[in-house]
C-alpha positions, 0 to 999 in steps of 0.5 A, spaced: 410 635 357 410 627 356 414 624 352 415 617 349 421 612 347 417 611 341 422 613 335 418 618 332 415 621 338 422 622 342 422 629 344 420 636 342 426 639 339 426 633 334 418 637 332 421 643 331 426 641 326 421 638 322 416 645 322 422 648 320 424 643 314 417 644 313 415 651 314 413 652 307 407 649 307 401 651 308 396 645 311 397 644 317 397 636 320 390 633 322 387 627 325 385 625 320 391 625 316 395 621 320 389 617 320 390 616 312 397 615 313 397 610 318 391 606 313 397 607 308 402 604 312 398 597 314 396 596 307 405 596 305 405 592 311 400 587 309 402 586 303 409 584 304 406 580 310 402 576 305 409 575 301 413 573 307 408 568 309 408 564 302 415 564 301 417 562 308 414 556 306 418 554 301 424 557 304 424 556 311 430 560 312 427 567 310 425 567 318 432 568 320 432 573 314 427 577 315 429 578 322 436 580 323 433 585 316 427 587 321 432 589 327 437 592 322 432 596 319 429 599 325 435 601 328 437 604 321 430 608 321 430 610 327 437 614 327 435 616 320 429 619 322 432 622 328 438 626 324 433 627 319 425 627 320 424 629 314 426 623 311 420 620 315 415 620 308 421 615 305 422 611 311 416 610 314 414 606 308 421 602 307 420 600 315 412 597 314 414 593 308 420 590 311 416 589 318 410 586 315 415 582 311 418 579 318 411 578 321 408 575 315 414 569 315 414 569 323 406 567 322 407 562 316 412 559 320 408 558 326 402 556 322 407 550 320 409 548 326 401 547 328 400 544 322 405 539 324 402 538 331 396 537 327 392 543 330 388 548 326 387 554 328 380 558 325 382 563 319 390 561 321 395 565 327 395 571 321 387 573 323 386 571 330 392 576 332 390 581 327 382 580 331 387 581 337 390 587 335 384 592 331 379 590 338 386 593 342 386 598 338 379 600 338 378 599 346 384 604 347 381 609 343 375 608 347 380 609 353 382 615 351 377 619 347 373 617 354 379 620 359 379 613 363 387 612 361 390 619 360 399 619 359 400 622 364 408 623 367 406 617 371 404 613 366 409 614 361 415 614 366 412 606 368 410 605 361 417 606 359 421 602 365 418 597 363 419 597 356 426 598 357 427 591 360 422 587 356 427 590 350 433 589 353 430 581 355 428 581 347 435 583 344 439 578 349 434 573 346 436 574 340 442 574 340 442 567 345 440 564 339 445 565 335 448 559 340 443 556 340 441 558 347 434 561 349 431 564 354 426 561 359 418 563 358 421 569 353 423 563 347 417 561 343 420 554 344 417 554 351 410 553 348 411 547 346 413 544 352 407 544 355 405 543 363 406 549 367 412 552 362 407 553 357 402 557 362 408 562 365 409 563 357 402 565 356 402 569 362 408 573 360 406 574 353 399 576 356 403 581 360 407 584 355 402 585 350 397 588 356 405 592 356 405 595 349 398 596 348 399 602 353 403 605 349 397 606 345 396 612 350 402 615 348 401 615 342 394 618 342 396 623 346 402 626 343 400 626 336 393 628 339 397 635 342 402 636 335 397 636 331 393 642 337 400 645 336 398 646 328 405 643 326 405 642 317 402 637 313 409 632 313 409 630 319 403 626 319 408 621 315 413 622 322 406 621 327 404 616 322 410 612 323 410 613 331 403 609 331 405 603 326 411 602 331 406 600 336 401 597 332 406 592 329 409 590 336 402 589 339 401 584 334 407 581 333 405 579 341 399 578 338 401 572 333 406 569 339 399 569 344 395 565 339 401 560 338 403 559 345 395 558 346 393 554 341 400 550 343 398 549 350 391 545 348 394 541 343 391 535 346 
């Protein structure tokens, strides 16, 4: 059995705690509820995104907020839904608004910048990374539903190292900030260094992007056999959650992307 260092899809015992909390019901999990669910969340998340990026403007402080918010929620979601799985309909909402409030101001505020470099970016940084991350989405569905990608123990090892340090890397990243330090080619602020910087920076962030959209695979495959093991109709908020997790980290690298290009041909 594979298993996946996504919070909502860490390991088996966590599933039988929830059949067991749901054991009542009668429906059982479907593809396509998870579907619905997952649809449900992008649209919270969405909308607090538009809200993020209107106010960041007048309140350029409110990136700072919504990410130490960001980061306290999702380690608060993610103990919470470990104790208590059944919790997941109530948190998977709660974590997409404030995620999708952090990513609406991280865009706003990277539109500023441009704006202030004198670039413009056809429909703005929030539709050029939204662009990357459904054509992602779409190609890794294709993978799997062919079999060209499977999550194999191999696969879900490597995948797991690698995600490990990047985010080891991200939080000693965030926390140089507070002194205002910042890591080399890791902090946005390299893009705007230009010159041979600024394409390691691209470079980097292109390989981790290619790096959490693996992580789609995993998720395919674990909600693809829970929902084959016939678990109860609530679990698909906990396997909805699992996929928005990813989804956000594949376009939080997606508007850093299209920052760090746009960036490096300003001139």
């Amino acid at each position: 059995m594979w298993q996946s260092s996504n919070p909502a899809l860490t390991n088996d015992q966590t599933f039988e705690e929830l059949k067991s909390v749901f054991a009542g019901e009668s429906n059982v999990a479907s593809l396509q509820g998870v579907v619905n669910k997952t649809g449900l969340l992008a649209v919270l998340a969405v909308s607090a995104g538009a809200g993020g990026y209107t106010l960041v403007g007048s309140v350029p402080s409110l990136l700072w907020i919504t990410n130490i918010a960001a980061l306290v929620t999702c380690i608060g979601v993610y103990l919470v839904i470990r104790r208590n799985p059944a919790i997941a309909k109530v948190a998977a909402p709660v974590y997409a608004l404030v995620e999708g409030a952090f990513l609406g101001a991280l865009t706003g505020a990277l539109d500023g910048i441009l704006a202030g470099m004198n670039k413009a970016i056809p429909g703005g940084v929030a539709l050029q990374a939204f662009i990357i991350t459904i054509s992602i989405l779409i190609a890794m569905l294709l993978l799997y539903k062919f079999r060209i990608l499977r999550p194999t123990k191999l696969f879900v090892s490597v995948v797991s190292v690698a995600t490990m340090g990047i985010m080891f890397t991200y939080l000693i990243s965030f926390v140089l900030g507070f002194f205002g330090m910042s890591l080399p080619f890791i902090s946005l602020g390299s893009a705007m260094a230009g010159g041979s910087a600024g394409l390691i920076g691209i470079g980097i962030n292109v390989l981790i992007l290619g790096l959490a959209s693996m992580w789609l695979i995993i998720d395919f495959g674990m909600i693809e056999q829970r929902v084959a093991a016939g678990g109860p109709k609530s679990e698909e908020w906990y396997l909805s959650f699992a996929l928005m997790v990813t989804l956000a980290w594949i376009y939080f690298e997606a508007v850093k992307l299209v920052f760090r290009i746009a960036a490096a041909t300003r001139d």
